[in-house]
C-alpha positions in Angstrom: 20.5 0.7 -11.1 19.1 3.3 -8.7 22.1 4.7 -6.0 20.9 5.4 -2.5 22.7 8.3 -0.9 25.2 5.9 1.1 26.8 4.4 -2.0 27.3 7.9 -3.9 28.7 8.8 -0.4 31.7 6.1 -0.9 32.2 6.7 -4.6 35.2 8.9 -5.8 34.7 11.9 -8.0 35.9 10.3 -10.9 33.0 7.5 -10.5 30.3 10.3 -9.3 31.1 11.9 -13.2 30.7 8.6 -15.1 27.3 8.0 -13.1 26.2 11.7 -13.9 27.3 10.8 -17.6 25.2 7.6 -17.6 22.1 9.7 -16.6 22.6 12.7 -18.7 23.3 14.8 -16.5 24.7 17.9 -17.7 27.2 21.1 -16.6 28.4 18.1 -14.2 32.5 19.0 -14.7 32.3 22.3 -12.1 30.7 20.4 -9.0 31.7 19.8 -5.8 31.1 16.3 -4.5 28.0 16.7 -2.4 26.3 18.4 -4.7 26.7 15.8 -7.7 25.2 13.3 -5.4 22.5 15.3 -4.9 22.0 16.3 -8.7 22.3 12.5 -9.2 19.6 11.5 -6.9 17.5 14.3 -8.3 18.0 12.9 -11.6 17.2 9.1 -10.4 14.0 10.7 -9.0 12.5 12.6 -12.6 13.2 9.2 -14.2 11.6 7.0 -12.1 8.8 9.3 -11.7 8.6 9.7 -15.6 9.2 5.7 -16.1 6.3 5.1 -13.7 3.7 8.0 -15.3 4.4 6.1 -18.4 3.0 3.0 -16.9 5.8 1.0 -17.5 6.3 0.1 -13.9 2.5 0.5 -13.3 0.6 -2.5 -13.0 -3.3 -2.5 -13.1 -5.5 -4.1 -11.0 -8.1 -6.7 -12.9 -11.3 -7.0 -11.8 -11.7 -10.2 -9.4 -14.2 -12.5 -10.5 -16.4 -15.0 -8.8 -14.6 -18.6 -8.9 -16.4 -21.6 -9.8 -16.5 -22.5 -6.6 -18.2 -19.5 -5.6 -20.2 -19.7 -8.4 -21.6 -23.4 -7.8 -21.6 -23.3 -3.8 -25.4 -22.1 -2.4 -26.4 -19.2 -0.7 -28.5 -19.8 2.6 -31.6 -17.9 2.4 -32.1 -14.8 3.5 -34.7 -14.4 6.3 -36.8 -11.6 6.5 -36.2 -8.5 9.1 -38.8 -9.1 11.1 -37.6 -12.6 11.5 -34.4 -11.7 12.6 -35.2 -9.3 14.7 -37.9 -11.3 16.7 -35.7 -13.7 16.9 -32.8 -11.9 18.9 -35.2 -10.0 20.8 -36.5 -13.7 21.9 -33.0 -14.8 22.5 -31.7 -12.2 24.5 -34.9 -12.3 27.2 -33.8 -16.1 28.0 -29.8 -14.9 28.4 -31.4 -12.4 31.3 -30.6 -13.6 34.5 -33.6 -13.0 37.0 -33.1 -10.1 39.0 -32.8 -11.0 42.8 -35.2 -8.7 44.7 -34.5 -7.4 48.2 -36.4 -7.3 51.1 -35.9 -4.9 54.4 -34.7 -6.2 57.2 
């Protein structure tokens, strides 16, 4: 179980050793407090780096692939550019609003 820094903050030094045992971390006898937690979360770090380069943790994404009910449904034609395009340009001359013209006074 990964330790966050909090929880290694309320542990004695006693407990701090037998966590530092648990992740093979030697030299660990000589250490002040703060430093042990910070050995220990160094420690958490290479092995959840290692764990994850090893692909035990890594999960590879599958190529999706079309449904049957993708596969089956039709696909509306495609219309041709020209098409398209005449087709907005004829739309967008009715949405125009005349322009009102002014005349001196």
């Amino acid at each position: 179980m990964p330790y966050d820094i909090l929880q290694l903050t309320d542990m004695l030094v006693p407990e701090l050793l037998d966590v530092a045992e648990h992740l093979k971390i030697s030299n660990t006898n000589n250490l002040d407090k703060q430093t042990l937690i910070y050995k220990i979360l160094d420690q958490q770090a290479l092995t959840a780096k290692d764990e994850a380069a090893n692909g035990e943790d890594k999960k590879k994404r599958g190529r999706k692939t079309k449904t049957e009910a993708q596969q089956t449904q039709p696909q509306p034609p495609k219309l041709p550019m020209q098409a398209t395009t005449k087709r907005s340009a004829h739309a967008n001359q009715k949405q125009k609003t005349p322009q009102l013209s002014r005349r001196p006074l």
